[in-house]
N, C-alpha and C positions, 0 to 999 in steps of 0.2 A: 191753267186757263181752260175754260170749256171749247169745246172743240166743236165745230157744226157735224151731225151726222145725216141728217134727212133737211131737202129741201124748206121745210117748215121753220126751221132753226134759224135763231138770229142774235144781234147781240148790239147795246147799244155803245155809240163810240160819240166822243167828244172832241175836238178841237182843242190844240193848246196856242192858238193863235186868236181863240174866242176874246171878243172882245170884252165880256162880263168876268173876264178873272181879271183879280187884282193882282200881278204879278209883281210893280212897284211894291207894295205892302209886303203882298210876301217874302221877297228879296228885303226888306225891313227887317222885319220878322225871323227871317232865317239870320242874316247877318249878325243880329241881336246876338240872338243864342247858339251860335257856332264862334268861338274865338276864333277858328282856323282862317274861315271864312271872310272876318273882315281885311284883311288885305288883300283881296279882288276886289274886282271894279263891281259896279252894280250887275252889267251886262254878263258879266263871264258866271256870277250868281245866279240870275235868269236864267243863262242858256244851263248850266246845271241842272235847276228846280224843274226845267222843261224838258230834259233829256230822262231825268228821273221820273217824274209825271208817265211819260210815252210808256217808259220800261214798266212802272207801275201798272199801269192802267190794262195794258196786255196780259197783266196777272189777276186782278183785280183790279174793274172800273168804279166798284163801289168806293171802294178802297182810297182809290185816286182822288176822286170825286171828293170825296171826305175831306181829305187835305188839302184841296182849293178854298183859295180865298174870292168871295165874290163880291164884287162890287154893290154896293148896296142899292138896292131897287133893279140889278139884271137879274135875268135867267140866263140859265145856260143854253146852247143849242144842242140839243140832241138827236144824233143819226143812227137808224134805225137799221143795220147793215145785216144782209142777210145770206144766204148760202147762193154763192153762184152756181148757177147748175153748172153740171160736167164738162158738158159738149162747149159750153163759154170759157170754161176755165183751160181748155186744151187749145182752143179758139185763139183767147189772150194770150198764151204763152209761145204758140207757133208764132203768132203775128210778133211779137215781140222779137224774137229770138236771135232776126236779124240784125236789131239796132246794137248800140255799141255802149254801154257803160250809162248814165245818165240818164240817156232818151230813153231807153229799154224800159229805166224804173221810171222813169216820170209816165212813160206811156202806158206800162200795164198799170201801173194805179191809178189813171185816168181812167182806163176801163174796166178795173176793179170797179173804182167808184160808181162808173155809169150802171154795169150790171149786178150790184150789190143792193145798193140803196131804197129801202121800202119806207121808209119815210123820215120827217125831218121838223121836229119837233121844238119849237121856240125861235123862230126864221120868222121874218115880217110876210114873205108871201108864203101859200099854202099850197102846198106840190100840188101837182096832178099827178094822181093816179094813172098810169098807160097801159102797163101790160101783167098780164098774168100770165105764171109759170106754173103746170102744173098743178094750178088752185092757188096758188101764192102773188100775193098780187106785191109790184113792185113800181116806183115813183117812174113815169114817164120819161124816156133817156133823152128827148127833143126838150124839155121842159129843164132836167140837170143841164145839159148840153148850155141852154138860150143863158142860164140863171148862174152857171157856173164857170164859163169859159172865161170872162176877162178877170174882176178882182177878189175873185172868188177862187180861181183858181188852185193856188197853193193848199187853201185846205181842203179840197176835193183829192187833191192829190196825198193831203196828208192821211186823210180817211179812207181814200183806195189801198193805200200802204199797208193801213189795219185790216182793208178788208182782205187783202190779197193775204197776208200771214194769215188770218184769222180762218182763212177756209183753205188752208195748206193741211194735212193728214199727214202724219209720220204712220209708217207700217205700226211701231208700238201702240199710237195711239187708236187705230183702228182696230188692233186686238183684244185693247182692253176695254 
């Protein structure tokens, strides 16, 4: 997986909660042609194809993306996720550190999400723009916040999740 080095760096990430994939179909499809497969339920095939999706996608999103089945006449939604700066990323993690199991990660990927997110491509409204980091301009966190808080939620938090691994650094991977 490419790794963010400089504020400029970004990566796009998608939703498996998006409404434009056909996961019915898919779960067809897969059932089809895995014997093993058909005695699970449709749902326990789902959560599979979705669990497997995530892991893909973190390796390669083209990749992932590829193997999606889409509904015919959607787009996908596409989130623009980009390098938290530092002083945020120590910010999120202090503030976190306190909470206990659950809220910890639902909170920093809440603000993963909020301070990642540079734009958001295939969404009925169109971000605003708020703030620039550095030269790097990033989607207005009053605007995530209004647009995202009630049932939108869950996938903000699923895309903070990515964002939050996504600009994690292993000592190897900064050496090499």
């Amino acid at each position: 997986m490419f790794k963010p080095l400089q504020l400029s760096d970004s990566v796009t990430a998608i939703s498996v909660q998006d409404p434009a994939i056909d996961w019915d179909r898919m779960v067809i499809d897969t059932k089809a042609a895995d014997e093993k497969l058909r005695g699970l339920t449709d749902g326990e095939v789902r959560q599979q194809l979705m669990l497997g999706h995530g892991a893909e996608s973190r390796d390669s999103l083209s990749t992932a993306i590829g193997k999606l089945l889409i509904k015919p006449g959607e787009t996908l939604t596409r989130f623009t996720v980009g390098v938290i700066p530092s002083d945020e990323m120590v910010r999120i993690s202090d503030d976190c550190a306190p909470m206990a199991g659950k809220a910890r990660h639902t909170e920093r990927a809440w603000r993963s999400f909020l301070a990642s997110v540079r734009d958001i491509d295939g969404m009925g409204d169109k971000p605003t723009r708020g703030r620039t980091v550095q030269g790097v301009e990033y989607i207005d966190i009053d605007w995530l916040k209004k647009t995202f808080v009630r049932g939108l939620r869950d996938v903000a938090i699923e895309i903070g999740m990515y964002a939050w691994l996504w600009n994690q650094l292993t000592e190897d991977e900064v050496k090499n």
